[in-house]
Structure formats: structure tokens, C-alpha cells
C-alpha positions, -999 to 999 in steps of 0.1 A, spaced: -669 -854 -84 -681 -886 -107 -718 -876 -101 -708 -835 -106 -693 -848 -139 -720 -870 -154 -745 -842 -146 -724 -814 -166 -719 -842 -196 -750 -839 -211 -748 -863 -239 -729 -891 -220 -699 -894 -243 -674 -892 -211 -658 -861 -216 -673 -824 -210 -675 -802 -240 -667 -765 -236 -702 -757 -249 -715 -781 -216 -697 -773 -198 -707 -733 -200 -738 -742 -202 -739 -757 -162 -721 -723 -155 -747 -707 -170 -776 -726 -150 -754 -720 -119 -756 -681 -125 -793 -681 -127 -798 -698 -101 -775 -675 -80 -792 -641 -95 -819 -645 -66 -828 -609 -78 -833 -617 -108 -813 -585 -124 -788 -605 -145 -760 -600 -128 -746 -619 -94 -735 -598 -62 -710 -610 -37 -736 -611 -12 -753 -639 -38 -725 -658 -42 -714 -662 -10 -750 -676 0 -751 -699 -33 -715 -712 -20 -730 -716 17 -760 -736 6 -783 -711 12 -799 -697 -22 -835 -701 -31 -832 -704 -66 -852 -723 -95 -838 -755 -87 -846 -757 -51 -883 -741 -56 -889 -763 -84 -878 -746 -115 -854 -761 -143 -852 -794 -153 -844 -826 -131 -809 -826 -143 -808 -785 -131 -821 -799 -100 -800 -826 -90 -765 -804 -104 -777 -777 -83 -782 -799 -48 -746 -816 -59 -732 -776 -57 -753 -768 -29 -729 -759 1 -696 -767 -15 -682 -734 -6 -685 -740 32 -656 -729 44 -644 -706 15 -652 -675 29 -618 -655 35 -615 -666 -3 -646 -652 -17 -638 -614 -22 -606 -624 -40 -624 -651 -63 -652 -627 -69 -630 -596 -75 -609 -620 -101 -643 -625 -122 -653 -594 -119 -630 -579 -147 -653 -543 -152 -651 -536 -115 -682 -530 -110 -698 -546 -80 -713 -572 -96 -708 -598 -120 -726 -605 -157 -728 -634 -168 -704 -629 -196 -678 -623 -169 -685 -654 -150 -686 -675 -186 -653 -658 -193 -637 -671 -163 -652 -709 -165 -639 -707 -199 -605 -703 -186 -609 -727 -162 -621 -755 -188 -588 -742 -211 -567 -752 -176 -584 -783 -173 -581 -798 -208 -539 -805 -199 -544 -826 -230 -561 -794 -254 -580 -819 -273 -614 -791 -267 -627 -813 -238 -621 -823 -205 -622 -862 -189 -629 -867 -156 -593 -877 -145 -582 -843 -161 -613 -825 -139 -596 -845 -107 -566 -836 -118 -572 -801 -121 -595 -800 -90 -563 -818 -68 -536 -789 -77 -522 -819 -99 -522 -801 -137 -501 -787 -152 -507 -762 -181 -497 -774 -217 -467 -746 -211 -449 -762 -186 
């Protein structure tokens, strides 16, 4: 998760930004739209989450840093699959098929909101562990 973390914090200061961390989402997404049409299927995501996309990063594309986050994601959603259709039905709020980006930023914006248990407008990495354990809890409780 350390190395995950360092990748997403693009200007070192030890904590992510909502701006980087949206920004990793976003390199995510294009890298998952192996059609190229803007918008991610099931069928995408499931093979992005199984290690098996051919997107910029692993033909070459992007920047080192896109590179080395995307081989950190690569295959971290072995095992996931019974949860997939529900994940992906959650982001996709227009019920179309498919989701746009600005669904899938919409969602990792609520996500960063649940991490930062502190709502100073970023996230450390013990509140990303935290989080990523079951271990927050929201600024409600």
C-alpha cells in the first residue's frame, strides 16, 4: 500500500490531495477504456481488475510513474469477481451500461471524502490503511 501511496502523491508532501488523488483515477480509467470510447464497460473492468488489460501503461504509453501505478493495480481484483456487477452498478449512477469517467471520478471522490476521517482535504497513509482495513469511521459517527 506504501508504494500505491507514494505513486498517487505526486508532489511527495506525505499526504494525497483530492486533486491527486483524481488524477490516478483518472489515468486508471484510461487505461481501462481499451476501446478507446470514453467510457469503461464491465467487461473492461473486470479484465483491468484480473490483470489482464493492454492499456498505455503496459504497451508503453504514459509516463514512468503511470507505468509503475498501473503494474502496482495490475491484478488486485483477483478474486473480486461475485463483487464486480454490484461495484460497477454502484458507479454507474445513469444506468447505462457503461461508465464515464465523470461517474467513476464521482465515486473516488466519495471514497477520498471517507478516507480523510480527519476532513483536513487530504488523506495520510495511515488514514488510506485505515480505510482500506474496514477500520474508519466517518466524521458522523
Amino acid at each position: 500500500m506504501g508504494a500505491m501511496f507514494a505513486l498517487i502523491d505526486t508532489d511527495n508532501d506525505g499526504t494525497i490531495s483530492l486533486q491527486e488523488w483524481q488524477a490516478a483515477h483518472e489515468r486508471i480509467f484510461k487505461v481501462m477504456d481499451t476501446d478507446n470510447d470514453g467510457t469503461v464497460s464491465l467487461q473492461e473492468m473486470r479484465r483491468f481488475m484480473a490483470g489482464r488489460t493492454r492499456g498505455a501503461a503496459r504497451q508503453g504509453g504514459g509516463t514512468g510513474q503511470d507505468r509503475d501505478m498501473m503494474r502496482a493495480m495490475r491484478g488486485r481484483g483477483r478474486g473480486m469477481a461475485p463483487m464486480m456487477g454490484m461495484m460497477f452498478a454502484l458507479i454507474d449512477t445513469d444506468n447505462d451500461g457503461t461508465i464515464s469517467l465523470q461517474e467513476w471520478q464521482a465515486a473516488h471522490e466519495r471514497i477520498f471524502k471517507a478516507m480523510d476521517t480527519d476532513k483536513e482535504g487530504t488523506v495520510s497513509l495511515q488514514e488510506m490503511q485505515r480505510f482500506m482495513a474496514g477500520r474508519t469511521r466517518s466524521a458522523r459517527q
